[in-house]
N, C-alpha and C positions, 0 to 999 in steps of 0.2 A: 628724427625717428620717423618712420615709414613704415606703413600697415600692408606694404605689395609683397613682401615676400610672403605674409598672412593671407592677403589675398588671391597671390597665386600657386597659394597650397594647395593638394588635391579636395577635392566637392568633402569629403567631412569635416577636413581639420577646420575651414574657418567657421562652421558654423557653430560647431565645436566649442570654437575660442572664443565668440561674441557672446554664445551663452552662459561660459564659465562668467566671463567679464561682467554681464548680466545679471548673473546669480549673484557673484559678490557686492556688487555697486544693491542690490533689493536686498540682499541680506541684513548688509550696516544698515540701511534704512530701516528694514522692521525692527532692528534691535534696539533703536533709537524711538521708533512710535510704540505709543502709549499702549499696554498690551489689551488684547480683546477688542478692539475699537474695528470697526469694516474696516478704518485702510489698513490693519495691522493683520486679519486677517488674510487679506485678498493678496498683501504683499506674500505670504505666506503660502498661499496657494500658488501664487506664479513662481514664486523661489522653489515650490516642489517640482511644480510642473518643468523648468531647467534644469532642474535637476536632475529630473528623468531623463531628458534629450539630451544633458551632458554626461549620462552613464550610455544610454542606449548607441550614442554618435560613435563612443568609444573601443567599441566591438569592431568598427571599420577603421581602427589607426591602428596602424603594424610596425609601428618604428623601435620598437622596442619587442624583440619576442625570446621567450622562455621555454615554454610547453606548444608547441604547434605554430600557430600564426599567435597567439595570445603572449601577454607579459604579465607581471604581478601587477599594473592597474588594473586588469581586468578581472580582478578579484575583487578591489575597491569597490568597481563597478557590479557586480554581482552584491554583494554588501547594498551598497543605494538602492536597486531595483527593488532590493528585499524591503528595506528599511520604510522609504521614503513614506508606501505607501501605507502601512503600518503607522507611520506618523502624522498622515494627513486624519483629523477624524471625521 
């Protein structure tokens, strides 16, 4: 397996992809630390913070379109943007 055809996707997608990859690999991990402790928080603030740059990235991937340039993820992604920070306190 080889990460070049990832890397030579256009300037969003990989950055895109390392941060989904990112988010998931810090999400099991806060789920996994003890809750309310700094490192369970701070994990918590970087999993928001990817999470916002994995909706925000997603507005520039056109591989899939529906209504205009846009597809049903980018509803998802409207969802998150809304969400996230509602959820950060």
């Amino acid at each position: 397996m080889s990460l070049d055809p990832l890397l030579a996707a256009p300037s969003p997608i990989p950055w895109h992809a390392f941060a989904a990859f990112a988010a998931l690999a810090i999400g099991a991990t806060q789920l996994m630390l003890p809750k309310g402790t700094p490192r369970h928080r701070i994990a918590g603030y970087v999993w928001a913070a990817l999470m916002l740059v994995i909706a925000v990235s997603s507005f520039w991937i056109h591989q899939i379109r529906l209504i205009g340039p846009f597809g049903p993820i980018h509803f998802l992604s409207i969802l998150v943007l809304v969400t996230v920070p509602l959820a950060v306190p």
